[in-house]
C-alpha positions in Angstrom: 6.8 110.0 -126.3 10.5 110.6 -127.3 9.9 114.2 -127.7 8.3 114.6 -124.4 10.9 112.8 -122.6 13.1 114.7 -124.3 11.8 118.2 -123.0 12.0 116.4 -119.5 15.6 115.8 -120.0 16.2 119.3 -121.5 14.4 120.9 -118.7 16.4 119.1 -116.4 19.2 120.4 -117.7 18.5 123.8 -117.5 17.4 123.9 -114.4 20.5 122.1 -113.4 23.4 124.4 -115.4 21.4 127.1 -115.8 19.1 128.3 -113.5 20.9 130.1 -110.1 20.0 129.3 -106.6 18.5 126.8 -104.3 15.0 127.7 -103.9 14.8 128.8 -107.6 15.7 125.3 -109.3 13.7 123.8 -105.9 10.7 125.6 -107.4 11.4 124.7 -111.1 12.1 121.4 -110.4 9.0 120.7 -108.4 6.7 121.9 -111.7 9.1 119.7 -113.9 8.3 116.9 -111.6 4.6 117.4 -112.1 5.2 117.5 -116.1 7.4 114.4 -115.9 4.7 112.3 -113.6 2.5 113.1 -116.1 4.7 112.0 -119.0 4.7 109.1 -117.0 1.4 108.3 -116.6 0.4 109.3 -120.0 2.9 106.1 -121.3 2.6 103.5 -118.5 4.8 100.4 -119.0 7.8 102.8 -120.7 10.8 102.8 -118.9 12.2 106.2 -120.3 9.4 108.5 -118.6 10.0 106.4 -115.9 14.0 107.6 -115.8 13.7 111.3 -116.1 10.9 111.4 -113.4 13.7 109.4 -111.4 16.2 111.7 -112.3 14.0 115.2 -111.4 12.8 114.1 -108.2 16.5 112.9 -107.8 17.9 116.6 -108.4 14.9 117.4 -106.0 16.7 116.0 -103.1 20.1 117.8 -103.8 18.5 121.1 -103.5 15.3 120.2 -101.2 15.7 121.1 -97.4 17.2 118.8 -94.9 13.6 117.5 -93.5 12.7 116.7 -97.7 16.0 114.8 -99.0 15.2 111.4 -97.9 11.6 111.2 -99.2 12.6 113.1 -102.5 15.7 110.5 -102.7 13.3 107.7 -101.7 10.4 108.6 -104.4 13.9 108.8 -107.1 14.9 105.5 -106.0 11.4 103.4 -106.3 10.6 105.4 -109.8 14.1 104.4 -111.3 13.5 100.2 -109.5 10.4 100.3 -111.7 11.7 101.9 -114.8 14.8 99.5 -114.5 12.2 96.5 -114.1 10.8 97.5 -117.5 14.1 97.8 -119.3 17.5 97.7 -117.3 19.2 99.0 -120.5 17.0 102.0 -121.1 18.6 105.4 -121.8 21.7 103.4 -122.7 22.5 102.4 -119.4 21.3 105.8 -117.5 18.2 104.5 -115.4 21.6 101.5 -113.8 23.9 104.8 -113.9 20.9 106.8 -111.9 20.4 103.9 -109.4 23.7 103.5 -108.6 24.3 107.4 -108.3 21.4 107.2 -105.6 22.6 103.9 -103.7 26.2 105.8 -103.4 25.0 109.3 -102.8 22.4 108.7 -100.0 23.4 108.1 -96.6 23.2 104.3 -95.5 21.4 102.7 -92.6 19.4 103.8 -89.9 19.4 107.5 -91.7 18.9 106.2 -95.4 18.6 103.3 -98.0 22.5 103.8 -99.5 24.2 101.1 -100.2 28.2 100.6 -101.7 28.0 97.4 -103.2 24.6 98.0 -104.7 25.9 101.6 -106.0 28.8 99.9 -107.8 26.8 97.4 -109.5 24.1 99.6 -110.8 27.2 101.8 -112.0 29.0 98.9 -113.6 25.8 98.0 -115.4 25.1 101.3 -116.5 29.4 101.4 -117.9 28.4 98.0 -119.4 25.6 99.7 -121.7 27.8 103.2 -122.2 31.0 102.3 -122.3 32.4 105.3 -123.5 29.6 107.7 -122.2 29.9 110.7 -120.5 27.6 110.8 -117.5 28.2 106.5 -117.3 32.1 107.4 -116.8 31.8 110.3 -114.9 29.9 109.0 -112.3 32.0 105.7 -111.9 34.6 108.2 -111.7 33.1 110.2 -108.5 31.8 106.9 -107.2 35.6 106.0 -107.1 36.7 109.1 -105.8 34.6 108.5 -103.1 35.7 105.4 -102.1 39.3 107.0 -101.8 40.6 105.5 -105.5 41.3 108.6 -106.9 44.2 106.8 -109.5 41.3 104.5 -110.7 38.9 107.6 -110.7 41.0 109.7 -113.0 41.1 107.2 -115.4 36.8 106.8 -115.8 37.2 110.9 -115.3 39.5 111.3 -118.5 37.1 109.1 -120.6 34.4 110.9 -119.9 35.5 114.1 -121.0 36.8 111.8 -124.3 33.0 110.9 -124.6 31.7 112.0 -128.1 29.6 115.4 -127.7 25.5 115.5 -127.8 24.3 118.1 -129.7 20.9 117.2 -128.7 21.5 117.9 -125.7 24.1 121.2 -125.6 23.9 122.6 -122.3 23.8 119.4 -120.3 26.9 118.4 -122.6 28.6 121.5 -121.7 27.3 121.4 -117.7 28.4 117.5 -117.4 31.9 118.0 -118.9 32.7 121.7 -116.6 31.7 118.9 -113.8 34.2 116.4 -115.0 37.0 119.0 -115.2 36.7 120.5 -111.9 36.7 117.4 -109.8 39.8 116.4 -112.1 41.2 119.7 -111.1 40.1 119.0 -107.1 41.9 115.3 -107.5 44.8 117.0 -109.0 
């Protein structure tokens, strides 16, 4: 299982950092999603399939059109509740951290299910398991930065890019942390 999951998450990130264009990584994404439902169903009860099927159909709705987002963001949302049921520490922290990332990122009522206050605990809980994690940081860090606190965002911001370096997992190491340093560079 941790191999597959692991090609998930790999595939993810290329797609992500290194594929160019809307409707391309729309396109790859959608036959990654297929691999990672199956991965899913092929070890039912497992939170980590569970997670990166979450986090595909998640990167889904960034790139899907306007008339997709929701359901894409919706169908992220219910995979990672049921992952996160399973194990609310899984991936260190990541399937709290993806929740939370969802709650903040998708509009709130009538248009969508966001929510502020569940956003920063899911984020808090996924900090609590990866305290000194990239991803767990940076995206307390943009949370923050939403919610106007850019002092207090800096400071998650700067420890993600002190977050020790995955080598299993080089391009979305390099991706995340280009990330981290441009919206420290936009907060100035």
């Amino acid at each position: 299982m941790d191999a597959e999951v692991m090609a998930i998450n790999n595939g993810w990130a290329h797609i992500k950092y290194e594929v160019k264009g809307s409707s391309a990584q729309y396109a790859a994404l959608d036959a990654l999603g297929a691999k990672a439902a199956a991965v899913s169903a092929k070890y039912p009860g497992q939170a980590d399939p569970l997670m990166w099927e979450g986090i595909v159909r998640s990167e889904e709705a960034a790139v899907a059109s306007t008339l997709k987002k929701l359901g894409f963001a919706t169908k992220a949302r219910d995979l990672l509740i049921k992952g996160f049921k399973l194990d609310p520490h899984a991936g260190k922290g990541g399937l709290a951290m993806s929740l939370g990332v969802l709650y903040y990122r998708v509009p709130g009522f009538p248009i969508g299910f966001g929510n502020t206050a569940k956003a920063e605990q899911f984020l808090k809980a996924g900090l609590t398991n990866d305290p000194g994690g990239l991803d767990s940081n940076f995206f307390y860090g943009d949370f923050l930065k939403e919610q106007g606190k850019k002092d207090q965002a800096k400071i998650y911001l700067k420890k993600a890019l002190n977050a020790p370096h995955d080598s299993r997992r080089p391009v979305w190491d390099a991706g995340r942390r280009a990330e981290v340093r441009a919206l420290l560079e936009k907060l100035g």
